[in-house]
Every structure is written in C-alpha cells, then in structure tokens.
KOLLUM-90493 format. One line per field, with one value per atom (N, C-alpha, C): atom name; x, y, z. Coordinates in steps of 0.02 Angstrom, whole numbers, padded with zeros to 5 digits. Layout:
# KOLLUM-90493
atome	c(CA	...)
east	c(X	...)
north	c(Y	...)
up	c(Z	...)
This chain:
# KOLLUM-90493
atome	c(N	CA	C	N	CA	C	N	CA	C	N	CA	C	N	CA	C	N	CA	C	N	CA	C	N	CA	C	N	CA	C	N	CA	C	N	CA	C	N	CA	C	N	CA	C	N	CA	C	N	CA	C	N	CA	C	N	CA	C	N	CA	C	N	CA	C	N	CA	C	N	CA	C	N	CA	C	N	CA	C	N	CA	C	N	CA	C	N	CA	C	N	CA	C	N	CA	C	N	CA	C	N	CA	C	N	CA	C	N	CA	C	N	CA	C	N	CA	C	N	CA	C	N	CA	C	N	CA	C	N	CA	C	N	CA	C	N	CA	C	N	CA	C	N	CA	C	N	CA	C	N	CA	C	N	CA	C	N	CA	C	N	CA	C	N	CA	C	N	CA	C	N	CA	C	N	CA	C	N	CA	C	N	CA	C	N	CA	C	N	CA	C	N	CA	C	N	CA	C	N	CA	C	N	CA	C	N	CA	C	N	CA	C	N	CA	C	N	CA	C	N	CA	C	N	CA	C	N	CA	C	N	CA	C	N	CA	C	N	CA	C	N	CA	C	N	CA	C	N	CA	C	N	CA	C	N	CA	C	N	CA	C	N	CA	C	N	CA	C	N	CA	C	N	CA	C	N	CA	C	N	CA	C	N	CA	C	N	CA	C	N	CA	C	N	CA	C	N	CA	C	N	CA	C	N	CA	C	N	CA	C	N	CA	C	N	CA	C	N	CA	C	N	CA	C	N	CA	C	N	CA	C	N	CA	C	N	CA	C	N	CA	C	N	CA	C	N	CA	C	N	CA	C	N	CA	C	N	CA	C	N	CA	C	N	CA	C	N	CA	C	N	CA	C	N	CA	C	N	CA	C	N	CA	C	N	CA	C	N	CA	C	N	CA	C	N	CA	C	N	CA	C	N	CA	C	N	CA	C	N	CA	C	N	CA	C	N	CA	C	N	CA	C	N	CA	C	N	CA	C	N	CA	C	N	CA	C	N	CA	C	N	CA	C	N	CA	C	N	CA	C	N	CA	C	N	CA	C	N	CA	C	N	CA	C	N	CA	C	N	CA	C	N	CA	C	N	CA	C	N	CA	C	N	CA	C	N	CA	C	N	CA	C	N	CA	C	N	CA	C	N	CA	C	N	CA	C	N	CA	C	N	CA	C	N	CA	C	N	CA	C	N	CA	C	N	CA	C	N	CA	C	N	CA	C	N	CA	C	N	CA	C	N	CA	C	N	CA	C	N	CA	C	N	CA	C	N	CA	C	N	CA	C	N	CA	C	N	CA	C	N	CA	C	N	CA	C	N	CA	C	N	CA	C	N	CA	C	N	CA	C	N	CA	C	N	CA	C	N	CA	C	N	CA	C	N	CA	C	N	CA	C	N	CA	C	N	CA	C	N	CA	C	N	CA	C	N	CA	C	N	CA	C	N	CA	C	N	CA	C	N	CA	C	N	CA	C	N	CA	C	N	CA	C	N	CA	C	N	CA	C	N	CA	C	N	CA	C	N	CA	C	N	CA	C	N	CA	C	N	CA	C	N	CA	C	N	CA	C	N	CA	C	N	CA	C	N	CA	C	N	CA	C	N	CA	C	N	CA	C	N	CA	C	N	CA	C	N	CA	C	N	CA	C	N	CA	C	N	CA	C	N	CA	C	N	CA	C	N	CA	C	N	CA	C	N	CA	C)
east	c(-08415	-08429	-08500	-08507	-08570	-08595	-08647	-08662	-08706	-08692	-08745	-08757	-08825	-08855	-08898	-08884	-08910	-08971	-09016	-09061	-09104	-09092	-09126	-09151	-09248	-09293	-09262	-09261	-09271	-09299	-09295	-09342	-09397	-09377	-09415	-09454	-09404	-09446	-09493	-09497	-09553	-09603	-09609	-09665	-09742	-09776	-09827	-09873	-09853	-09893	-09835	-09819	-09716	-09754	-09801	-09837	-09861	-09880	-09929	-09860	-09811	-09752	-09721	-09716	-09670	-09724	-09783	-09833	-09806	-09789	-09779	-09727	-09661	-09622	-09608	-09638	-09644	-09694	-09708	-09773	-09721	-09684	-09628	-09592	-09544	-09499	-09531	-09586	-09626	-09617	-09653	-09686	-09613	-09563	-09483	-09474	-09478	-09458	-09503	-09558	-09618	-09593	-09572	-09549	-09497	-09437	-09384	-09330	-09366	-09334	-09237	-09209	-09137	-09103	-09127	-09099	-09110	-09053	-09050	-09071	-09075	-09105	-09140	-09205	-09240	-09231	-09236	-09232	-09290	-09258	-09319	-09283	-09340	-09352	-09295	-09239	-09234	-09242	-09208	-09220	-09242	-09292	-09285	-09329	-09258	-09307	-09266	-09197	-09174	-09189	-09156	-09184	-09114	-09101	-09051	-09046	-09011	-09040	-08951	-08993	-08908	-08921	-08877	-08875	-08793	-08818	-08767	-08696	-08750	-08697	-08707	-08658	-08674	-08714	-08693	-08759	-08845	-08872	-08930	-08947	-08891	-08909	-08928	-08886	-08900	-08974	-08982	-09045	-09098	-09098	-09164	-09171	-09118	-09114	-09163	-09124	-09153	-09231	-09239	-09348	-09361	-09336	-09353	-09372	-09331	-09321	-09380	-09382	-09426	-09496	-09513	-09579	-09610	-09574	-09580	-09621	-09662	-09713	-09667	-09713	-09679	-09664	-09632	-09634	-09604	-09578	-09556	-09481	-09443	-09379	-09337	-09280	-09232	-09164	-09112	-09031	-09031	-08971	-08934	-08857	-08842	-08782	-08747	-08717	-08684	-08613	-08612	-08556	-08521	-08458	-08451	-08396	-08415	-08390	-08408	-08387	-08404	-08456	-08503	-08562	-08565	-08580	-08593	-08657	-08668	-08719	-08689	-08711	-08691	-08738	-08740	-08792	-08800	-08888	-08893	-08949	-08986	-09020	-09087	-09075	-09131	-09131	-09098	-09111	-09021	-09029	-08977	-08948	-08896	-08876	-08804	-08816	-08783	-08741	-08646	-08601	-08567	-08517	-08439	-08426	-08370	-08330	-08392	-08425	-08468	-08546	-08561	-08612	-08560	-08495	-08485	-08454	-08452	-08444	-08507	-08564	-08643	-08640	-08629	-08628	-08575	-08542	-08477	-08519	-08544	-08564	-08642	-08658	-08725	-08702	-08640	-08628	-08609	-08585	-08552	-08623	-08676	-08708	-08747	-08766	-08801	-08755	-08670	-08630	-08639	-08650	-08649	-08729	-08791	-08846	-08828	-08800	-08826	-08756	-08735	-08680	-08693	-08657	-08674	-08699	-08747	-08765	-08815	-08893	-08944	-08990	-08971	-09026	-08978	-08921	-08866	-08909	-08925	-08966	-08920	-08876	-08826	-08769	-08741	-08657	-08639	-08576	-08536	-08475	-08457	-08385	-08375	-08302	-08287	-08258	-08273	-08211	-08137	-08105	-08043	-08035	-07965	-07921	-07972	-08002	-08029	-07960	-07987	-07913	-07926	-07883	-07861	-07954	-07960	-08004	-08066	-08089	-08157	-08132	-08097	-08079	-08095	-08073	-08101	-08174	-08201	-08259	-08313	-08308	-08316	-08322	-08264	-08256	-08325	-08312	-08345	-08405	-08430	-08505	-08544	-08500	-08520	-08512	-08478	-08476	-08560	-08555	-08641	-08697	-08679	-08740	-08744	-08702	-08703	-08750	-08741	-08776	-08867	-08854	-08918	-08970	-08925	-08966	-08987	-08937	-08972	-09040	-09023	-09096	-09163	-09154	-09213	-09209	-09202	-09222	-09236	-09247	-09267	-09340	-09347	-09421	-09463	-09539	-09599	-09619	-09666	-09699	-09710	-09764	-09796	-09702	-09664	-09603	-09572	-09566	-09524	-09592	-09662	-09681	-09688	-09682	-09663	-09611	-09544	-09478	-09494	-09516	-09537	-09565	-09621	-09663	-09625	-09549	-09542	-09486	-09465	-09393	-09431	-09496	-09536	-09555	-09529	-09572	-09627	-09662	-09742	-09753	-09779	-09795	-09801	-09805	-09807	-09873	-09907	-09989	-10002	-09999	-10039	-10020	-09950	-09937	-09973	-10006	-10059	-10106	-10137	-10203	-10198	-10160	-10138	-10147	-10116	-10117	-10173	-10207	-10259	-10242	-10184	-10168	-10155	-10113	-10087	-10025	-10006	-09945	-09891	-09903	-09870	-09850	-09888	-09894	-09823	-09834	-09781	-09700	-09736	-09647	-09619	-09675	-09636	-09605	-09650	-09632	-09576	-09553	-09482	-09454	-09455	-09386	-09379	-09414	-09389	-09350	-09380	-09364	-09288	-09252	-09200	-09200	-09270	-09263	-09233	-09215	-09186	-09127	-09083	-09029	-09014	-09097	-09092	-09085	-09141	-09170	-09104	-09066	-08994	-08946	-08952	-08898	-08918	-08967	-08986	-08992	-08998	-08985	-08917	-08864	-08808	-08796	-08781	-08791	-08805	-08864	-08900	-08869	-08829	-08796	-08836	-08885	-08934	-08983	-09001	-09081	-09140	-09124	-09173	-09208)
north	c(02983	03038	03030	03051	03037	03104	03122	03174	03175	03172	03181	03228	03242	03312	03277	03353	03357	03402	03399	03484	03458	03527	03531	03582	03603	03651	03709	03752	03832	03864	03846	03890	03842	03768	03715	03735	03771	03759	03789	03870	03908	03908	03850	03811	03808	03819	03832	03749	03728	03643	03616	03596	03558	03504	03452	03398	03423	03483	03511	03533	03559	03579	03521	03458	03402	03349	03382	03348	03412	03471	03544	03516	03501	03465	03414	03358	03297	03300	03337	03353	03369	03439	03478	03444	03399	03352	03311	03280	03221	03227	03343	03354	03367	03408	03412	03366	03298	03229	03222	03219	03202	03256	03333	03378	03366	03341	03339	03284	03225	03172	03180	03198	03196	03169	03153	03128	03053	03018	02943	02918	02985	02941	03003	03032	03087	03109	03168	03176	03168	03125	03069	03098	03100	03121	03075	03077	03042	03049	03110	03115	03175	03186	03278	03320	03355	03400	03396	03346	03338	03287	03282	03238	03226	03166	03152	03134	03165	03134	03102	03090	03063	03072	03106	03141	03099	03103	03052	03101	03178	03242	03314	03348	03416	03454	03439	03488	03474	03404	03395	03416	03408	03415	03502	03527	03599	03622	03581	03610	03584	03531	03481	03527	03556	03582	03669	03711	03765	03744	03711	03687	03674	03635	03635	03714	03752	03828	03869	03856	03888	03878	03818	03768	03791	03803	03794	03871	03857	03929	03978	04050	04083	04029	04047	04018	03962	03914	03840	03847	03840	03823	03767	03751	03694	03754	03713	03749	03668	03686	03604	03621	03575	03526	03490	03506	03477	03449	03365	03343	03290	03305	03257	03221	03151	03100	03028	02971	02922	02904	02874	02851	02776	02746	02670	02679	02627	02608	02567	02568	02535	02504	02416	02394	02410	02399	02399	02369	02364	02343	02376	02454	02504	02507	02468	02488	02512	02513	02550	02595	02610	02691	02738	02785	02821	02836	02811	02839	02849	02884	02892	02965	02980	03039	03085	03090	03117	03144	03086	03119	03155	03131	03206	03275	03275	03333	03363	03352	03377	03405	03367	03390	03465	03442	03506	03569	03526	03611	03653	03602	03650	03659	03669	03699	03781	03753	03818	03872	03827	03844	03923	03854	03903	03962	03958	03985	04043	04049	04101	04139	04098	04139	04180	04140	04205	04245	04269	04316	04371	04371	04414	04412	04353	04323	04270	04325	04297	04241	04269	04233	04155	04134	04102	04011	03991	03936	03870	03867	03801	03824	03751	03754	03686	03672	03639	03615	03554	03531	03464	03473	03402	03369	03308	03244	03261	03230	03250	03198	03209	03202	03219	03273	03289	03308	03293	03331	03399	03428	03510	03537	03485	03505	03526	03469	03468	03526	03534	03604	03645	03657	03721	03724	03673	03677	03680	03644	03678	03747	03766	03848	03883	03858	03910	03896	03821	03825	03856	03869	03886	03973	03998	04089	04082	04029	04040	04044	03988	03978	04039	04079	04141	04190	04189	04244	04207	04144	04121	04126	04103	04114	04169	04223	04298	04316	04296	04323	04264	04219	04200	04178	04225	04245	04291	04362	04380	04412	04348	04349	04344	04349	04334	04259	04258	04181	04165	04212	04223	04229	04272	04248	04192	04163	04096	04043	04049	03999	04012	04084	04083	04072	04083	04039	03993	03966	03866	03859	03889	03872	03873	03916	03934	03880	03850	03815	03756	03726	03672	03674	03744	03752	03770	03788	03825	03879	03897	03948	04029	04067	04140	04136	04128	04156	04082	04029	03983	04011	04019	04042	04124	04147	04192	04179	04135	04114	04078	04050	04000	04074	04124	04196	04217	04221	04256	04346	04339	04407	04395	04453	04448	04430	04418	04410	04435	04514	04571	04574	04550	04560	04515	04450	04398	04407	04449	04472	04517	04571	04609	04574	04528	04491	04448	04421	04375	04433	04481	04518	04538	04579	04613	04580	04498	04440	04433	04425	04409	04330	04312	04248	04236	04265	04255	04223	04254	04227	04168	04145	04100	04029	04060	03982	04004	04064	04025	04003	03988	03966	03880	03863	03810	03796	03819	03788	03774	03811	03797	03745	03735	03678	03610	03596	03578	03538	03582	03556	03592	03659	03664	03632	03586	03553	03569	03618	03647	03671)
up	c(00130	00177	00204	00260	00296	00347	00340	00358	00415	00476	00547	00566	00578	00585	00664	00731	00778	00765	00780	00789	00881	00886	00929	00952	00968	00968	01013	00992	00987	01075	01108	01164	01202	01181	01194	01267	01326	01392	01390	01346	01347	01310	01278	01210	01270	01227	01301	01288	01221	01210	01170	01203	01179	01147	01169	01126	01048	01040	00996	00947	00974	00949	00910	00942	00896	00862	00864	00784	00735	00752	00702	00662	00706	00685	00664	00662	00641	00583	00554	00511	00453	00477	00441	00392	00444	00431	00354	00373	00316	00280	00272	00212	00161	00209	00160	00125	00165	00136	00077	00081	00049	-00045	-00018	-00065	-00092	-00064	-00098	-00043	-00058	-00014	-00025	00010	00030	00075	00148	00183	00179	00198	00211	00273	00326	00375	00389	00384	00377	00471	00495	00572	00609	00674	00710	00800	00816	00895	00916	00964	00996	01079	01122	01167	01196	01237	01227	01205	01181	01134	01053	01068	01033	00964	00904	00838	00811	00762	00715	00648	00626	00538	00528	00442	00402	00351	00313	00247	00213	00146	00093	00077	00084	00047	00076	00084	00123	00087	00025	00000	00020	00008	00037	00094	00147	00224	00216	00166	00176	00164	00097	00046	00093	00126	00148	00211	00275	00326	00314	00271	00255	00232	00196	00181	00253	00310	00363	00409	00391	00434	00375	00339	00288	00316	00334	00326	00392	00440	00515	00508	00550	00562	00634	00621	00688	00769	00816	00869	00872	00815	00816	00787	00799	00760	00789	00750	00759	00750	00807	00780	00733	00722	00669	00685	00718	00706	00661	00595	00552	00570	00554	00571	00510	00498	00432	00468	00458	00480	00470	00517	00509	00567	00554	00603	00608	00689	00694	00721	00737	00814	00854	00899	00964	01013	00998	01025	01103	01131	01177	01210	01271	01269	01267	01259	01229	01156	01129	01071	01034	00966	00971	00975	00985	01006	00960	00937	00886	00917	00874	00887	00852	00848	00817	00785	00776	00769	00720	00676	00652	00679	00745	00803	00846	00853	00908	00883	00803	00782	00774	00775	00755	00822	00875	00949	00971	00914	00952	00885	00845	00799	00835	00853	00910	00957	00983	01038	01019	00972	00914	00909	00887	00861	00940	00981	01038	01064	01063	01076	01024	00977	00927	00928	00951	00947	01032	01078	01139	01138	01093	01105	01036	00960	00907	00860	00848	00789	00827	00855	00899	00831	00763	00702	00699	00705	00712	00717	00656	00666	00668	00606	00592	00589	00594	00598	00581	00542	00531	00566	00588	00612	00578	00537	00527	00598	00582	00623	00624	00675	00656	00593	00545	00503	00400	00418	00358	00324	00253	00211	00212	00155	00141	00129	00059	00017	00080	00118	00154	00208	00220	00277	00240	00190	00154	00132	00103	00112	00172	00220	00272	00280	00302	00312	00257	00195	00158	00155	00199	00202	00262	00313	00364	00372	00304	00291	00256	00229	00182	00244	00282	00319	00351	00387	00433	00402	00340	00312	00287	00264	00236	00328	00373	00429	00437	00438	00459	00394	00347	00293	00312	00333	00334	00408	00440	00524	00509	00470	00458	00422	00388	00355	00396	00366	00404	00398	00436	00415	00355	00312	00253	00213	00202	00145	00175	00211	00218	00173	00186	00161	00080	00034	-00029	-00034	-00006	-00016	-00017	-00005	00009	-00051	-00076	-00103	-00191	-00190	-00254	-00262	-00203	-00182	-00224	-00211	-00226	-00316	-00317	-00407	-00421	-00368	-00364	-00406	-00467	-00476	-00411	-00445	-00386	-00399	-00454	-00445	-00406	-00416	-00381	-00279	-00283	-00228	-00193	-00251	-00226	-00219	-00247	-00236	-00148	-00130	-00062	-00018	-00018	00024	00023	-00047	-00056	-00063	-00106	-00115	-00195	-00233	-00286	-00285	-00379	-00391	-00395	-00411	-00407	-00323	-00262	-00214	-00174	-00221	-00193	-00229	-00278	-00326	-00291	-00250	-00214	-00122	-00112	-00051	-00056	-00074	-00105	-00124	-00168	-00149	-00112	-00065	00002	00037	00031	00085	00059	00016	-00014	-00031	-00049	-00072	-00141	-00174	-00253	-00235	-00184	-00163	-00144	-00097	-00059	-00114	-00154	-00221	-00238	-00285	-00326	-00277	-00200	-00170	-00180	-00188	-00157	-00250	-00303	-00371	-00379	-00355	-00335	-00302	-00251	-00214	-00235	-00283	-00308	-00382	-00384	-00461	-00531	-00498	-00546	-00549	-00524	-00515	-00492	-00453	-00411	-00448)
C-alpha cells in the first residue's frame, strides 16, 4: 500500500509575502521530519502553490500531516489530499513526473476537500480517497478515517496559535513545564490550555494510531 498525499496552501492568493510563506512552510515540513521522521518521501513544492509527499502507512500520513497543521502558525495552512494507491513516475524531459491511480485519488480527495470547506464544514482540512479496486477491509477503513479527520479538523481549527503549538509540543514528549517556560507562563496555565483545546483527544488519537508509541 502506498500512500500519496496532495496539499495545497490555504488562501495562497491573499498571502501578502507568498515567498516568506513557503520558507514558513518548508521550515515546518523539516522540523516534523526532523520530530518524528514518517514520510518516505517528506512533502516537496512542486508546482504552485501546490506539494507531494509519500507515506509507507495511513497512519503516519495521518500522525506526520496533523504535526504539520499543529506547527503552522496563524495565517498559513495546507488542505491534504489523501490517496491510497499505487504510484509511478513518468519520464520526461523536465524531469520526472508523478503518476498513477493513487496521485489521482489525492487529487479527487482535495477536491473533496475544498468542496467541503466552502459549503458546511469551513475548518474541513483533509480527506481521504482510495484508488479504484480497494477491498472490503480498506473501504471501511477509509470511511472511518475520514469520520476521524472531520472532527480532528474541526478541534484543531479551532485552537489558537499558542494550543496548537502545546499540542505539538506534548505530541513530541515535551514536558508542560518546559513547555511553560517556551510561553513564559505557567504550568497550571498550559494544563488548563490543552484542555480547553481538546488536545487529550488529539495525543490519544494519534497514540492510537501509533500503535501506542506516541
């Protein structure tokens, strides 16, 4: 199984330094990797405003994608395109070029995806599509990763800058007091900031996921 992930920026035309924006992002990306290397082919600019990765397992693409939405400060975001399938390349004389049934399901799940933020579900970040001929099992999983994501999107479209970066910071294993000292507030301060945020949920979704490792 092979996992192709589209993303592509958030409001890109109205970025007022789109250059300044994809060092934000390209910074992001590293440091996830750098935190909790998962992807096999970590996500790389290709045209645009668009990027592509490749993930071994849905769970990574999930865990490594959410540290991405976590990491990202106000004003910057990515949707994601999850596609499970098979991937080639296709020589050319630019270079090579990404194809097969698993890039055009990433393609059909961000369509999903933008289709679902401008209508009832504006927090509506990722989405999932298999290839055609998945079995029983991966349809169902599917389905039930994409009921998770609906909701993991709406709670952390919801947070502030400051709780997405203690979600991050606890996702990583950070102590809360070291993570107060980084705020320059207390600990009591960040116990009460992660719960409001509904990050408890977020870390046991992703220890789940995870196999418990997290």
């Amino acid at each position: 199984m092979v996992i192709a992930v589209v993303a592509d920026i958030v409001g890109s035309r109205k970025l007022d330094d789109r250059s300044a924006a994809q060092r934000v992002l390209d910074e992001t990306i590293a440091l996830v990797e750098q935190d909790m290397p998962l992807a096999s082919q970590p996500l790389t600019p290709t045209v645009g405003d668009e990027q592509q990765g490749v993930y071994r397992r849905l769970e990574d693409a999930l865990v490594s994608l959410l540290m991405i939405q976590l990491r990202l400060p106000d004003g910057i975001g990515f949707r994601f395109g999850i596609g499970i399938g098979a991937v080639s390349t296709v020589e050319s004389v630019h270079g090579e070029l990404a194809d097969g049934p698993g890039w055009y399901a990433a393609r059909e799940a961000i369509e999903t995806v933008h289709a679902k933020e401008g209508r009832a579900v504006p927090r509506s970040r990722t989405w999932i599509v298999g290839a055609p001929g998945q079995d029983e099992v991966m349809e169902s999983t599917i389905a039930t990763s994409n009921a998770y994501l609906l909701v993991r999107d709406e709670l952390v479209g919801a947070m502030s800058e400051r709780e997405r970066r203690l979600t991050y910071g606890r996702l990583i294993g950070r102590s809360q007091l070291d993570l107060a000292d980084d705020e320059g507030i207390t600990q009591p301060s960040v116990s009460k900031s992660l719960r409001n945020a509904g990050s408890t949920a977020i870390l046991d979704g992703v220890t789940a996921l995870l196999g418990g490792t997290a």
